[in-house]
N, C-alpha and C positions, 0 to 999 in steps of 0.2 A: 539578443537571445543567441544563444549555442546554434552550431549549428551541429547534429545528430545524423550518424550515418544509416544509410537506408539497410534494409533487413535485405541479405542477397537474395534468398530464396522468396521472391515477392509473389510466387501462386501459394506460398502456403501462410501470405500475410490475414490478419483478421484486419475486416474492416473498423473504424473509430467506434461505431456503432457495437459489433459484438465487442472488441476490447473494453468499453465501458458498460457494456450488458455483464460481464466478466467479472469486472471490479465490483460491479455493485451487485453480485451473487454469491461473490466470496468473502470469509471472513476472517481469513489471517492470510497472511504473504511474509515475503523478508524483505527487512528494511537494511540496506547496503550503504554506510556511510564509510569517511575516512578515517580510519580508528588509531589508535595510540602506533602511536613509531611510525606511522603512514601504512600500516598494515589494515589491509579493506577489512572491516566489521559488518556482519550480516548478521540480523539477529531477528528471530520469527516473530510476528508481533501480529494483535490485531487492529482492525481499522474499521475508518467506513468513508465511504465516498460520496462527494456532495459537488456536484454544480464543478469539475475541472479541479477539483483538491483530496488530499487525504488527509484525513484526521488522525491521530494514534491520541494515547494519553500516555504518560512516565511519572517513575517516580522524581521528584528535585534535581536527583541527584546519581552521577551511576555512570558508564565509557560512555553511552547512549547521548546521554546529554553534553555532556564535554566534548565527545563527537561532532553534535550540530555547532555548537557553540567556535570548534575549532573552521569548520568547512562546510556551508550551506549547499552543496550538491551533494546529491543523494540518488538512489534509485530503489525500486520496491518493484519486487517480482512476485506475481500469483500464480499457481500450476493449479488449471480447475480440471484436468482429466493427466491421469497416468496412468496409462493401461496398457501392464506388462503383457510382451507377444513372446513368448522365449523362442517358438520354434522362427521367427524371423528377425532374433534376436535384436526387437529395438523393443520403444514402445509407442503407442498411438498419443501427444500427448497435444495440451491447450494450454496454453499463458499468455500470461502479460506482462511487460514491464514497462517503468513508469520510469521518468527522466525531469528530473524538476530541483527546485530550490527549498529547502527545507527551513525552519524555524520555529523557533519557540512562539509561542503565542502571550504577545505580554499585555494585548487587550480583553480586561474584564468582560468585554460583555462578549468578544468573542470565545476565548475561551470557554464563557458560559454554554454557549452555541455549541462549542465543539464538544462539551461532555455531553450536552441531550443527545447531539447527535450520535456518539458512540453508546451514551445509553439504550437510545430508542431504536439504536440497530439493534443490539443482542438482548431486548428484553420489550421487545413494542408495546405490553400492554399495562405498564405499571409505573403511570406518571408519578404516583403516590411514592412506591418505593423509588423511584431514581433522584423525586426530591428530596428525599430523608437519605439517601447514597451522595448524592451532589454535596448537603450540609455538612456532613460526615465529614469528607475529603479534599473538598474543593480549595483549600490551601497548600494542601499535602501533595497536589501534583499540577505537574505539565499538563498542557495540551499543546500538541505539537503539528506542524499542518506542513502537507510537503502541494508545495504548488505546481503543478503538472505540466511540464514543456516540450516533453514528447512523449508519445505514448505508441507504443508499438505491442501488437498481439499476434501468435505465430501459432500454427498447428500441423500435425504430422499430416503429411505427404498423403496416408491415407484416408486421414477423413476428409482432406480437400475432393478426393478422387472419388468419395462416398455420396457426395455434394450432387 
């Protein structure tokens, strides 16, 4: 495993606990792979978190996927507060970002797994419709899972001091 350098400002580190309280609150972030010509690609995507992994879904085909396909390190950043202060000109803000190995998912029964999973994050109460959505589509796309090998969460100065 990589080894990951530490966050300087470590009073305004979040603990594993809120960084993954974080992940699993929010529902898009940017996925940072290594894009065409070795020019970094970040592209806004949603997700959902399970057990030390992220899920996304794609389409077959697209930079995204020739991306993973070229270089399995990746990162995914979530901002869950930015709250502009003009007269102290920053702002108060919370994230996270994730440091791990990325891949296509080219087992059936997981990928099955990872679309419930992205299904039953942004729609929890409609088994019915996400089977007739899985049917539909379930050829048609990726599931893709970034496997999580560091995980660092940071917040502004002043809501540690709020604490």
């Amino acid at each position: 495993m990589a080894t990951f350098r530490e966050m300087r400002r470590s009073r305004q580190l979040l603990s594993q606990e809120e960084s993954i309280s974080l992940l699993m609150k929010s529902t898009s972030g940017t996925l940072a792979l290594m894009g065409d010509n070795d020019y970094p690609y970040a592209v806004p995507i949603s997700y959902v978190y399970s057990d030390g992994k992220l899920y996304f879904h794609s389409a077959l085909s697209g930079h995204k996927v020739d991306a993973i396909r070229r270089c399995d390190k990746a990162s995914f950043c979530v901002i869950d507060q930015d709250d502009v202060k003009p007269e102290e000109f920053t702002t108060y803000f919370r994230s996270v970002i994730a440091f791990g190995r990325i891949y296509i998912v080219e087992d059936e029964a997981e990928k099955m797994e990872g679309i419930r999973l992205l299904g039953r994050r942004y729609n929890p109460n409609d088994d019915e419709g996400l089977q007739k959505e899985i049917e539909k589509g379930f050829t048609h796309m990726h599931v893709i899972r970034l496997d999580i090998e560091y995980l660092t969460g940071k917040e502004a100065i002043e809501l540690v001091r709020r604490r």
